[in-house]
N, C-alpha and C positions, 0 to 999 in steps of 0.2 A: 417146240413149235406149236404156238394155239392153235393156228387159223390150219386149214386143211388146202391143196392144191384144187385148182378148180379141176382137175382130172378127179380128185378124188370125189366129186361132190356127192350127194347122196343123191341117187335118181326118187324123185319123189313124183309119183302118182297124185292125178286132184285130189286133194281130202277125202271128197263124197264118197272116191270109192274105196276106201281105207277104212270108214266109222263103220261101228257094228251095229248096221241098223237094225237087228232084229231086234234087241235091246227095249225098243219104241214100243214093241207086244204088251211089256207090264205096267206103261200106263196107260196103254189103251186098253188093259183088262180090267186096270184099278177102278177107270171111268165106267166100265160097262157094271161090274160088282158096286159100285157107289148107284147109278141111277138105277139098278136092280134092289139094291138095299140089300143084298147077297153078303152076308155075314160069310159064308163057307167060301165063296170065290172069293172074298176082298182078304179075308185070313189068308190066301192059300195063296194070292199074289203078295203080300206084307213078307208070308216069311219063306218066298224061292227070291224075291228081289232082297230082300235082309242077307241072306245066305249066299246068293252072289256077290253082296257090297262085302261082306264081311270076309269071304273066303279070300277074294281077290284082294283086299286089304291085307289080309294076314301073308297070304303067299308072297304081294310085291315087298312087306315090310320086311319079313323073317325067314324069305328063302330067296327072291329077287335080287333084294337088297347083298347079303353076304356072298353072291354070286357075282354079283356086279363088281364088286371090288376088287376081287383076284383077276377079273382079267385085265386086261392090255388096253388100253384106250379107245384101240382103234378099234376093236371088236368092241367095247362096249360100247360107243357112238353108233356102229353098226346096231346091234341091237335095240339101241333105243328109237336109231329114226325108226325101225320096224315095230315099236309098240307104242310109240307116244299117238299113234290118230287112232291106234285101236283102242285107245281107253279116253279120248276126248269125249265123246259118247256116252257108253259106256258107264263112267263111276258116274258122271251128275245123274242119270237116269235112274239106275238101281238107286242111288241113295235118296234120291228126292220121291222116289215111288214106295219104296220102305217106309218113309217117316210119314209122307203122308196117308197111306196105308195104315198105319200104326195109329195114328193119330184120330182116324177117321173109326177104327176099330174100338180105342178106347174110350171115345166120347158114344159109339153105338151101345158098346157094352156098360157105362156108367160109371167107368172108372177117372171122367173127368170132374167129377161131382165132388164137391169138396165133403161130403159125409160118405161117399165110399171108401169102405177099408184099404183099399190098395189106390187110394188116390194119390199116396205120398209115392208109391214106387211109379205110377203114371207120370208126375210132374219130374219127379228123378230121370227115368228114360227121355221123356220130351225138353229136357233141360241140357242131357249128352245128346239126342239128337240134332238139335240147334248146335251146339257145338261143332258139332260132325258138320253139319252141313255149311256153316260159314267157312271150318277150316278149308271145305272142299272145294266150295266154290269161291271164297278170296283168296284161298292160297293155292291151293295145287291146281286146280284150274289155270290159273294166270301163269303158275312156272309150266304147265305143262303148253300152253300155245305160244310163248317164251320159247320153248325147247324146238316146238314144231317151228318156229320163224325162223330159229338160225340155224335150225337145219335144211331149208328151203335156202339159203345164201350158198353163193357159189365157192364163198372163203369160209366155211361154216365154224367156228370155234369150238374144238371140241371139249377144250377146257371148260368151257361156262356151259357148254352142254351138260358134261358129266356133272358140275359144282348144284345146276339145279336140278340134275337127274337125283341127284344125291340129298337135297334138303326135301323131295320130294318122297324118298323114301322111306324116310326121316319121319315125315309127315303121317303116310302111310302107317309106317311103324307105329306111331302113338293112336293112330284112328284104331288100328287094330287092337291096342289096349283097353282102347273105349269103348271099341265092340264087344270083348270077351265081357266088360262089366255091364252092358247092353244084356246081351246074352243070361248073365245069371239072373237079371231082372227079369226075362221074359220067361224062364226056369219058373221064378217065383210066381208070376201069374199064372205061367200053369199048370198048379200045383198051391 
């Protein structure tokens, strides 16, 4: 059976008070470190927002992920209606505050300058960042308010829940690939 009883529906609370607003802090610190011209604040926001896209990337791909599949359907639609608003938020914030972070870091420092030595590894990183950031917000994004819709339905499917919980982890999983080679790049700059 897809569809679930309206007995079973998933009691869902408004959004607003589901997202994790705190989240909202590292771009308003990135802004504050930008009109300061604060090289040590805008670093130190770049790489706690990096480090939570990337953490939480790798956990949902590579520990989430193989988790999710041993259980039972119905506990894992459970689980999901209880994490899909707390990452609506969330992953577009941290990743959109990393890369612009990063981005505003590298052109400070000159590494956007086509005669600096490490310009090739700058255009390399800003080339997987753009990546990361379309997959995030054309694709997991849109399965992810997808997932929150039908599970707000009172015959919720939890077939097509779990199918796009699943290409999202999927999704996940490769961002996290992209991270780790993210990572040895920023290794490389410093050092």
């Amino acid at each position: 059976m897809s569809g679930m009883q309206a007995s079973e529906a998933f009691p869902m609370q408004p959004l607003w008070r589901q997202l994790t607003w705190w989240v909202l802090l590292f771009p308003a610190a990135m802004f504050l470190a930008i009109g300061m011209h604060s090289v040590y604040l805008l670093n130190w926001v770049h790489v706690l927002s990096g480090v939570l896209w990337t953490g939480a990337d790798l956990f949902m791909g590579f520990i989430i992920g193989p988790v999710l599949r041993s259980l039972e359907i119905k506990t894992r639609t459970a689980f999901i209606a209880y994490m899909v608003p707390r990452t609506l938020l969330y992953f577009p914030v941290v990743a959109l505050t990393a890369g612009t972070a990063g981005w505003y870091l590298a052109a400070w420092l000159g590494f956007t300058d086509p005669g600096h030595p490490k310009y090739l590894w700058a255009m390399i990183s800003l080339g997987l960042v753009m990546l990361m950031t379309v997959v995030g917000l054309c694709l997991l994004l849109p399965n992810t308010l997808r997932i929150w819709l039908e599970l707000k339905k009172s015959q919720a499917d939890r077939e097509k829940i779990t199918r796009l919980n699943r290409y999202n982890i999927w999704l996940s999983g490769g961002q996290g690939v992209m991270q780790v080679a993210m990572i040895l790049i920023m290794a490389h700059f410093r050092f």
